[in-house]
TORKOL-567115 format. One record per residue (C-alpha): chain; x, y, z. Coordinates in steps of 0.05 Angstrom, whole numbers, plus 5000, padded with zeros to 4 digits. Example, Ala and Ser with C-alpha at 12.3 -4.5 7.8 and 13.67 -1.06 7.14 Angstrom:
<rs>
A|5246|4910|5156 $
A|5273|4979|5143 $
</rs>
This chain:
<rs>
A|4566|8231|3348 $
A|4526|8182|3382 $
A|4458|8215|3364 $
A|4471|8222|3298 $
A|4478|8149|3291 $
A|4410|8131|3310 $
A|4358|8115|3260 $
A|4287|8132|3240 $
A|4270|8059|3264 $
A|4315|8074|3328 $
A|4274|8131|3347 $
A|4204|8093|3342 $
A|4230|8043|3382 $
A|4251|8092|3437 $
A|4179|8121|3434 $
A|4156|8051|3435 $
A|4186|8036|3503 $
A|4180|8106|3529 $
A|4093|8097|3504 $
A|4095|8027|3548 $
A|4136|8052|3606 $
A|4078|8110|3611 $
A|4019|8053|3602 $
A|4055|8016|3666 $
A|4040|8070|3702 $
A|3976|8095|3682 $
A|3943|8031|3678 $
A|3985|7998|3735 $
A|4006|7937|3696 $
A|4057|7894|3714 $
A|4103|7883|3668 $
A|4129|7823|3629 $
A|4198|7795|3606 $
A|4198|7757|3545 $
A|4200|7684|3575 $
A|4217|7637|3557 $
A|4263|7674|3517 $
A|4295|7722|3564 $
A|4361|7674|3579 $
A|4385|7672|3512 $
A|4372|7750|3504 $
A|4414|7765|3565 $
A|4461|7727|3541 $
A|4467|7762|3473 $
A|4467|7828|3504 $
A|4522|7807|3548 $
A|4568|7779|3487 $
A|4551|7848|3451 $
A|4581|7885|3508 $
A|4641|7842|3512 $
A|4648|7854|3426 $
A|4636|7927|3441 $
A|4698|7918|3497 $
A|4748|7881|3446 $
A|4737|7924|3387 $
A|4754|7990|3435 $
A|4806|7962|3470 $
A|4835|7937|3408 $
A|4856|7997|3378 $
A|4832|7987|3311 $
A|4805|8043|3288 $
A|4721|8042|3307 $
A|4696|8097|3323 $
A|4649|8099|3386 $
A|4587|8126|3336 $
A|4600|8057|3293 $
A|4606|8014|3348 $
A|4549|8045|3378 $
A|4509|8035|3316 $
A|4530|7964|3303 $
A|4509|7959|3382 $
A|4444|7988|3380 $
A|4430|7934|3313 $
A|4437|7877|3360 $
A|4402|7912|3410 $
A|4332|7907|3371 $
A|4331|7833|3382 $
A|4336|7848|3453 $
A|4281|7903|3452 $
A|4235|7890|3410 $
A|4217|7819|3439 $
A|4209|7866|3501 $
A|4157|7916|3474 $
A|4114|7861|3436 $
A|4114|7821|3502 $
A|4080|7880|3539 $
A|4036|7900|3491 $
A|4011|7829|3461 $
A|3971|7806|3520 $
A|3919|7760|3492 $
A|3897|7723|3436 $
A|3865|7762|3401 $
A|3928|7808|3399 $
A|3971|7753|3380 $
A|3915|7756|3316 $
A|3911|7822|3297 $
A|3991|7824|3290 $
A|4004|7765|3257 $
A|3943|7796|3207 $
A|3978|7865|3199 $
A|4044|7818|3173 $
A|4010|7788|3134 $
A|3979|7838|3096 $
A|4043|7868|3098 $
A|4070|7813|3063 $
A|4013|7811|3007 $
A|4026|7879|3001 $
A|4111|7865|2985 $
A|4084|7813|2945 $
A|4041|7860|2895 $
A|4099|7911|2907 $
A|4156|7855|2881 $
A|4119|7830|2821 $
A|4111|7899|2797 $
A|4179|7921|2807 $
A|4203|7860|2774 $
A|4154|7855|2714 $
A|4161|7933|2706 $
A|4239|7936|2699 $
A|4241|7976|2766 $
A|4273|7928|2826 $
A|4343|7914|2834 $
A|4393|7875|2779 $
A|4422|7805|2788 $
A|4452|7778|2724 $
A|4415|7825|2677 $
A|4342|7806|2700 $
A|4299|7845|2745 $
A|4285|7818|2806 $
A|4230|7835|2861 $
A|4268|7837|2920 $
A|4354|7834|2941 $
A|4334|7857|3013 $
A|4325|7799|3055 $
A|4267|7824|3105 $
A|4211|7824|3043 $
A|4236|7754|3025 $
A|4223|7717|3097 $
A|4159|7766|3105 $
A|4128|7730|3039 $
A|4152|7663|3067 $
A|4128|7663|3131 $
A|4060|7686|3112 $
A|4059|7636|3056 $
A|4074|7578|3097 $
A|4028|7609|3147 $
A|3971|7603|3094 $
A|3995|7529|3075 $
A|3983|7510|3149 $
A|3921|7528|3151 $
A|3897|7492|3087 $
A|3926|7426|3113 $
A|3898|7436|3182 $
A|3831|7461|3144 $
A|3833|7525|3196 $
A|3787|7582|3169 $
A|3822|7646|3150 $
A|3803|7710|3107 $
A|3803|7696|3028 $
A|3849|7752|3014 $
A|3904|7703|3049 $
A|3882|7651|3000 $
A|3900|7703|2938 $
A|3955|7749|2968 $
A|3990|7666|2980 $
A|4009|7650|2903 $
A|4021|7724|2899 $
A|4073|7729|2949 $
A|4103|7656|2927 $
A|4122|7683|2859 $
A|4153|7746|2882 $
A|4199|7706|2926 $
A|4212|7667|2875 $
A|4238|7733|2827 $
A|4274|7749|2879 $
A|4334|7700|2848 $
A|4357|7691|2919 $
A|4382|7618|2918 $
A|4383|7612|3000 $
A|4321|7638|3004 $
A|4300|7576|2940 $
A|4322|7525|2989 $
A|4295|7553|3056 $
A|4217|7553|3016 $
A|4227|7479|2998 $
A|4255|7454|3059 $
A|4205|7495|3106 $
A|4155|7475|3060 $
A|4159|7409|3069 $
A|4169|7417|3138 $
A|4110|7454|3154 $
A|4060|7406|3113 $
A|4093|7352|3155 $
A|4073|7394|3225 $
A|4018|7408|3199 $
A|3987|7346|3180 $
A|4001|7322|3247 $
A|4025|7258|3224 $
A|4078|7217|3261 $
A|4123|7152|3258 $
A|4184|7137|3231 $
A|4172|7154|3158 $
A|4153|7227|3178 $
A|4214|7234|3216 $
A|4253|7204|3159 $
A|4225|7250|3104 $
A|4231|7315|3151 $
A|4300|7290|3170 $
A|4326|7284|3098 $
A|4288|7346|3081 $
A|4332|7380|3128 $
A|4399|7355|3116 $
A|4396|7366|3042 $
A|4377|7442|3056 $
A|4433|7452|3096 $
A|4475|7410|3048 $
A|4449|7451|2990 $
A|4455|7525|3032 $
A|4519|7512|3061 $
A|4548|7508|2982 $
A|4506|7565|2951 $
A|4517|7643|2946 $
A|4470|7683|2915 $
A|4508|7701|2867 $
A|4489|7678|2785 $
A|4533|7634|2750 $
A|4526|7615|2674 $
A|4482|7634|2628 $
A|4421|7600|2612 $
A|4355|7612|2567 $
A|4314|7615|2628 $
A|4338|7663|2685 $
A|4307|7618|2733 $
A|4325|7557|2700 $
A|4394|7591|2706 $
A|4388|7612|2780 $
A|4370|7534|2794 $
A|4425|7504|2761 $
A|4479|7532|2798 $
A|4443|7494|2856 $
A|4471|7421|2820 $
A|4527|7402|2841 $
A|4567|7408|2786 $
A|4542|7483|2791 $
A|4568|7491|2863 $
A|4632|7531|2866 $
A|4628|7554|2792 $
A|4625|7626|2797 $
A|4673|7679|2838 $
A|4610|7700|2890 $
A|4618|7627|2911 $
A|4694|7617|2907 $
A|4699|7682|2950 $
A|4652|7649|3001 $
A|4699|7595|3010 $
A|4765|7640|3009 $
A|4737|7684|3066 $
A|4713|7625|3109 $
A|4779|7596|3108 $
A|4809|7669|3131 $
A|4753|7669|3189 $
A|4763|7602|3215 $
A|4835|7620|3226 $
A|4821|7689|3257 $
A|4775|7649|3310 $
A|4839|7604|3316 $
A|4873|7662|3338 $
A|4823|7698|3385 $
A|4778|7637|3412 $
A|4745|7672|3464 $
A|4741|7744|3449 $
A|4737|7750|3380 $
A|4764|7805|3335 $
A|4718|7853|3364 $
A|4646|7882|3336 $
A|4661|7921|3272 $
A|4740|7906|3267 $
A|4767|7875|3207 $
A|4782|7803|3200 $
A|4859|7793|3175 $
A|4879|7766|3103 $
A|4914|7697|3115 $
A|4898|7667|3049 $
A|4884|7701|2984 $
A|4802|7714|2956 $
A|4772|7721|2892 $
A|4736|7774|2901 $
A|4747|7847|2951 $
A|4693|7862|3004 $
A|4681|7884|3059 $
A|4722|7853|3123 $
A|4675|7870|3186 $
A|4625|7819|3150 $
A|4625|7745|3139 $
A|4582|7706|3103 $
A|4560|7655|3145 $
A|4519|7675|3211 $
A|4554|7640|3256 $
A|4627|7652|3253 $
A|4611|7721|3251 $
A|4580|7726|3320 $
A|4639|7687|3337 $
A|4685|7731|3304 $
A|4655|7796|3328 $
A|4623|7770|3395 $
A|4674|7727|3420 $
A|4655|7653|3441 $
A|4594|7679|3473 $
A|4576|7715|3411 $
A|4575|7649|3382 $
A|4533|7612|3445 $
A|4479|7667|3446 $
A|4465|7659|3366 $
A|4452|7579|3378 $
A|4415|7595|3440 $
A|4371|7644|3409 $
A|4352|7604|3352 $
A|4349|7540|3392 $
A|4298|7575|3446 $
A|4254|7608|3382 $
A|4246|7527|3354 $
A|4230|7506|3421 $
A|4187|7559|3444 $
A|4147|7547|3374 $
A|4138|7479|3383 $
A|4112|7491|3451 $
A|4053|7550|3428 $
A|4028|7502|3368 $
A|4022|7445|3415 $
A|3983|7469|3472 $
A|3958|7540|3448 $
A|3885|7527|3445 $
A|3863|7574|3393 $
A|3876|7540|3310 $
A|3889|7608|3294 $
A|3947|7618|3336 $
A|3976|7544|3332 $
A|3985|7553|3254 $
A|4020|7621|3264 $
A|4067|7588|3314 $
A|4080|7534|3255 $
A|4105|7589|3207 $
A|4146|7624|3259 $
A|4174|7558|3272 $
A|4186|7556|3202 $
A|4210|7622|3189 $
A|4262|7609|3240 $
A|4284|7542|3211 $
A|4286|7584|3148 $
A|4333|7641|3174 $
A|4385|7590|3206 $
A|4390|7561|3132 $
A|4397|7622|3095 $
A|4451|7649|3150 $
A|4499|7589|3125 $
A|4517|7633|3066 $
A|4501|7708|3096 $
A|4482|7754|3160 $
A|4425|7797|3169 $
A|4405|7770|3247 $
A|4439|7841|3283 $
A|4471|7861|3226 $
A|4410|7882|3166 $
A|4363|7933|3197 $
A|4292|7916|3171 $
A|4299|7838|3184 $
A|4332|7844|3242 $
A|4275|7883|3267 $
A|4226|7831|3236 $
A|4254|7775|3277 $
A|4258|7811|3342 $
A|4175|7826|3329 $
A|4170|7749|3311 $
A|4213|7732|3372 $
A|4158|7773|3419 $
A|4106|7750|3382 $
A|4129|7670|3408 $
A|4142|7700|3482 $
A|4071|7734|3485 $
A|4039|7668|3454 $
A|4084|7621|3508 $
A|4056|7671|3567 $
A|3987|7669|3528 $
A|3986|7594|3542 $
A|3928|7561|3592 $
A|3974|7541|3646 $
A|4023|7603|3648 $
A|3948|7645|3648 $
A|3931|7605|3713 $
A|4004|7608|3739 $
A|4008|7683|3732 $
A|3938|7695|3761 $
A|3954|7659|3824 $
</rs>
């Protein structure tokens, strides 16, 4: 039962740490945790085992091959930042991966307009858009303000970045994914501000304002269409107004269900409902859906997790911020500074779009993108001039 639930990426990964375990040996290598990361992932791996623990004791109907699943989901956050760790070991490692995203991400890009423009990619109010997945959606983004980092900092990268940019920006845009519409603009802005290297009061003001109206705007949005318009994007923008807020059943159901949440964490504080058990009906929703999910990031790793569920999520994202800030500070290769400025910003990204869904441990292909991102920082902390000199000691 349990084998049956692993995946095709579940498998790779397994030959990933089984190909690193035999380079330990054969090279005698010692080998690394994902500092400074490693706290926070403990601590998520401990609050999956205790929503593993409710949900069975519970009696509510899992079966060991779900929870197992669902397990293993959170898991890659934990493992992947493991493998990248071990087998990014210097810069020019840290380069080569953040190029092979990025072409990835070009790639998506050419892949979305074409499925959009050609009638082939997936429906949201009768227009064709590039991508409903979330995972191509923060690829394109991070690349593209990746790419914007380096033109304000004037740091020399291959023209192909320059053209696969605009490319990538208008597939996310087709996408008609309004949380992802308000992460671009508020990362945006955030990352020219970084990147610029400009300081004082006013920055702090703009970035600050920035911020708070993303979250304002997120926290209100689904991404769900609501009336009709002449211009499908026109359309897709105006239920960001506020008189468009609230005006459709996607969003009303939003609401409903965070109500019902809130009071199921009233009832089980520390432990949660349990990792894949269903949240009770207290009030009445618009719309049916599934029960083991909630839209909003948070609650649910409360809700599933238990307290800790709820710690580990802030910690982890807090720790990624941090951890970013640190690597474009005092990394001394451009290269690797500007990545850490679109990490920083794909993260800031993430924690916006997660007000109105959950993909972190809970969608496959971006959960997996975020634990390579979340290696990616640990291997560029431990690339750092001081820890180099500290571990050679």
């Amino acid at each position: 039962m349990i084998a049956a639930s692993l995946t095709g990426p579940d498998i790779l990964i397994l030959f990933g740490l089984a190909g690193i375990l035999l380079r330990f040996v054969a090279q005698d290598l010692r080998p690394r945790l994902p500092d400074p990361l490693t706290v926070p992932l403990i601590v998520l791996g401990f609050a999956a085992v205790a929503g593993v623990a409710t949900a069975y004791s519970s009696n509510a109907g899992v079966s060991v091959g779900e929870l197992f699943h669902r397990s293993v989901q959170i898991g890659h956050l934990i493992v992947i930042p493991l493998l990248a760790v071990n087998v990014l070991r210097d810069a020019r490692a840290l380069k080569i991966f953040a190029a092979g995203l990025a072409a990835l991400a070009c790639l998506k890009g050419l892949t979305g307009l074409y499925a959009s423009l050609g009638g082939f990619g997936g429906s949201v109010e009768e227009e064709v858009a590039s991508f409903l997945n979330p995972f191509p959606n923060l690829l394109m983004l991070t690349f593209a303000l990746g790419v914007i980092a380096a033109l304000v900092r004037k740091v020399e990268i291959p023209a192909w970045m320059y053209v696969g940019m605009p490319i990538a920006l208008l597939a996310l845009l087709l996408s008609y994914r309004r949380s992802f519409w308000i992460a671009a603009i508020l990362t945006i802005v955030l990352v020219v501000l970084i990147a610029s290297r400009r300081r004082g009061r006013a920055v702090l003001a703009i970035a600050a304002v920035a911020l708070a109206l993303g979250l304002a705007a997120a926290s209100s949005t689904s991404d769900t269409a609501g009336n009709a318009s002449p211009s499908p994007i026109a359309e897709r923008a105006q239920t960001l107004t506020p008189s468009g807020l609230g005006s459709n059943r996607g969003d009303r159901y939003r609401m409903d269900e965070r109500r019902n949440v809130i009071e199921n964490i009233e009832e089980h504080p520390v432990t949660g409902v349990g990792l894949g058990v269903d949240w009770e009906v207290h009030r009445p929703l618009a719309e049916a859906h599934d029960r083991r999910y909630v839209h909003f990031a948070f609650l649910w790793y409360w809700l599933a997790l238990g307290i800790l569920g709820a710690v580990a999520y802030l910690l982890l994202l807090g720790s990624s911020l941090w951890t970013s800030v640190q690597v474009w500070r005092r990394h001394p290769d451009q290269v690797v500074q500007v990545c850490a400025i679109a990490v920083f910003g794909a993260f800031v990204a993430i924690g916006v779009v997660e007000l109105t869904a959950t993909f972190t441990g809970v969608e496959p292909r971006l959960t997996i993108l975020l634990g390579a991102l979340l290696g990616w920082l640990a291997a560029a902390w431990q690339d750092l001039p001081a820890r180099r000199a500290a571990a050679t000691r």
